[in-house]
C-alpha positions in Angstrom: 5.3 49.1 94.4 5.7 52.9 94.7 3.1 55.6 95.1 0.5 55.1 92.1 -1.8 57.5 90.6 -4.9 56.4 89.3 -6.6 57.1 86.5 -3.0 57.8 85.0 -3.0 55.5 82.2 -3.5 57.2 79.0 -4.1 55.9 75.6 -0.9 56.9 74.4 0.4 55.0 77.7 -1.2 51.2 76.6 0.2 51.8 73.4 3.3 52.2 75.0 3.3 49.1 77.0 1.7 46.7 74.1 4.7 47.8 72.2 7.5 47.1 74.9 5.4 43.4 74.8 5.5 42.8 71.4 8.9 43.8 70.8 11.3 41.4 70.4 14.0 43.4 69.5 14.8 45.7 72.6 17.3 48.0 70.7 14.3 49.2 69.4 13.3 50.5 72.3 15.6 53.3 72.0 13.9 54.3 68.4 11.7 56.9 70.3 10.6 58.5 66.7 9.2 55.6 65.2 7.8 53.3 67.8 7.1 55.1 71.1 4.8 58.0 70.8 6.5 61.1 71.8 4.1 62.8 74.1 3.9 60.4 76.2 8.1 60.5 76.8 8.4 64.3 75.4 11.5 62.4 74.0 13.7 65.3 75.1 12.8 65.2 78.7 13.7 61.5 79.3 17.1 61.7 77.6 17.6 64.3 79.9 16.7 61.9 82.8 18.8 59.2 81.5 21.3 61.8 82.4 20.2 63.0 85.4 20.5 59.4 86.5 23.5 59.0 85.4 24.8 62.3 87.2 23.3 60.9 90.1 25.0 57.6 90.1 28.4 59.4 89.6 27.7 61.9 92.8 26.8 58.8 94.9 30.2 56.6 94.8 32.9 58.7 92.6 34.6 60.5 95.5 38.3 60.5 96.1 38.4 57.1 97.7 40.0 53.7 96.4 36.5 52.6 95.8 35.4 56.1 94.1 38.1 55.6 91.9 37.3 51.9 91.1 33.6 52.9 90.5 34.7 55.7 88.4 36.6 53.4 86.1 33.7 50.6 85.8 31.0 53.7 85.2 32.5 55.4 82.7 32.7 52.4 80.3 29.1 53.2 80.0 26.1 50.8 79.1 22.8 50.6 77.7 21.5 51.5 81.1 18.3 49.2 79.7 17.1 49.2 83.3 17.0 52.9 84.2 15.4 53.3 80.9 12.1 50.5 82.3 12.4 52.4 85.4 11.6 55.2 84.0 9.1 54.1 81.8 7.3 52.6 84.8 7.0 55.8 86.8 5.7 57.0 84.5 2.6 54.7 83.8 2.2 54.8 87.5 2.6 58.7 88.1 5.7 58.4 90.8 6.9 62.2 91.0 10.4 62.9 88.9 12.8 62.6 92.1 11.7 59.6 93.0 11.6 58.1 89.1 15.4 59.0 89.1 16.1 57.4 92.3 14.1 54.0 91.4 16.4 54.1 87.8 19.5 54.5 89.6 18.9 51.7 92.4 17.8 49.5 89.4 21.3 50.3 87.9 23.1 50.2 90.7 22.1 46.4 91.4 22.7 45.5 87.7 25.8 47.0 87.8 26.8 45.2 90.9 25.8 41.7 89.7 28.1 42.6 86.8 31.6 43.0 88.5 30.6 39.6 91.0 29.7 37.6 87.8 33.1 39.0 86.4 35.1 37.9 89.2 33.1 34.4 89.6 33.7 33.6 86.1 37.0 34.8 85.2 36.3 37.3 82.4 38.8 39.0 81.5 36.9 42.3 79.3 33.5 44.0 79.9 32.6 46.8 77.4 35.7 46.6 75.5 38.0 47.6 78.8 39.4 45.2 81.8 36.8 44.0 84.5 37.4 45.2 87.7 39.0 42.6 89.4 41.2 41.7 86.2 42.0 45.5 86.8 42.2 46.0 90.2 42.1 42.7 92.2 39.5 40.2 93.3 39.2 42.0 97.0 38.4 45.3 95.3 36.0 43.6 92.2 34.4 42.0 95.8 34.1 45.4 97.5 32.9 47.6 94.7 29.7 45.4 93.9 29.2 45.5 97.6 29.4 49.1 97.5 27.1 49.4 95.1 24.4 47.1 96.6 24.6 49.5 99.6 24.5 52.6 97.0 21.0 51.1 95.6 19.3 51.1 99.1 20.3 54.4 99.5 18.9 55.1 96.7 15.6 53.9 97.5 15.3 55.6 100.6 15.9 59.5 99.2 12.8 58.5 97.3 10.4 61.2 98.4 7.5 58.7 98.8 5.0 57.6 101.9 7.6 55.6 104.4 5.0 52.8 104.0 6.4 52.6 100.5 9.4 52.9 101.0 9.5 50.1 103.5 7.7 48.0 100.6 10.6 49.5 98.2 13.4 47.8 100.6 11.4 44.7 101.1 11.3 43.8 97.6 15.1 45.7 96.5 16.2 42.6 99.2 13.9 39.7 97.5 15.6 41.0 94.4 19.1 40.9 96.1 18.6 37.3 97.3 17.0 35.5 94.2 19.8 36.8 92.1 22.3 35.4 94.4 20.7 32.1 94.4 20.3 32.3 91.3 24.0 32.6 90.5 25.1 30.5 93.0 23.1 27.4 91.4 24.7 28.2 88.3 27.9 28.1 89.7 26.4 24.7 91.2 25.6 23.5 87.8 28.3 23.8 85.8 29.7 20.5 86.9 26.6 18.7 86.5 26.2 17.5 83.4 22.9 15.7 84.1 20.7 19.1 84.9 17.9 20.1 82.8 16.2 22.8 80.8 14.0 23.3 83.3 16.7 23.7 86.1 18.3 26.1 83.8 15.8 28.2 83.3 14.9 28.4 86.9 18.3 29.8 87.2 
């Protein structure tokens, strides 16, 4: 979707992705000793992304505001952060430069995140991550706003990538398809819980 490389895709790179296929167990994908090969991640380097991402996303919406303080709360109950980590590996198989690898992983996380605190609210949970959801904590309005203010967070994201504006015009294209096929998505799940009469496949569609 990004910039790509070619002729970037080592050995030690397909090995990579046949394992992330086969696996069926993706806590494993955090065993970077034994089944990712550890010159292709210099393992050190990419927990110190992880970070990196995670500084970013704090620097981004944890000011002094209501809604800094509301994103604060919901951040610091960490997460696997799953989808930086397949953000990450993905830039790297396709050679996007480091800024722009951090920037893809926290727009990824940013969206996930977001879905989180409206699928909270929609369905009345109560806990996420062993604390209060946000709007059991502070209210449905602010549950509303903070996802919102995340969504916004991920395009900005996107566009601090230092890529080819053709890209990142691609970037936002697709970051909206995203956007609107999860909301569909939820919103026919919402849809279907009263009908008792849907099937597999509409479920999976959803």
């Amino acid at each position: 979707m990004l910039e790509m490389r070619k002729n970037t895709t080592t050995k030690n790179s397909r090995n990579n992705i046949s394992f992330l296929r086969s696996s069926d167990n993706w806590n494993s994908l955090y065993d970077f000793n034994k089944n990712i090969d550890t010159n292709f991640f210099e393992k050190n380097k990419f927990l110190k992304d992880l970070k990196k991402v995670e500084s970013l996303m704090v620097s981004m919406v944890c000011d002094d505001s209501w809604m800094g303080h509301c994103a604060k709360y919901h951040l610091q109950s960490g997460g696997k952060r799953f989808r930086a980590i397949l953000a990450l590996l993905a830039a790297k198989i396709f050679g996007l430069n480091k800024q722009s690898s951090i920037n893809v992983a926290v727009c990824c996380e940013f969206i996930h995140n977001a879905s989180l605190i409206h699928d909270d609210l929609q369905d009345r949970d109560l806990l996420r991550r062993g604390q209060p959801t946000i709007w059991s904590r502070f209210g449905d309005h602010s549950a509303i706003n903070l996802g919102d203010y995340f969504i916004s967070a991920s395009f900005e994201a996107i566009t601090k990538c230092q890529v080819d504006p053709e890209y990142k015009c691609l970037a936002v294209e697709e970051l909206s398809n995203i956007i609107k096929q999860t909301v569909k998505g939820q919103s026919n799940e919402i849809l279907g819980r009263s009908d008792f009469h849907s099937k597999m496949h509409d479920y999976e569609s959803t």
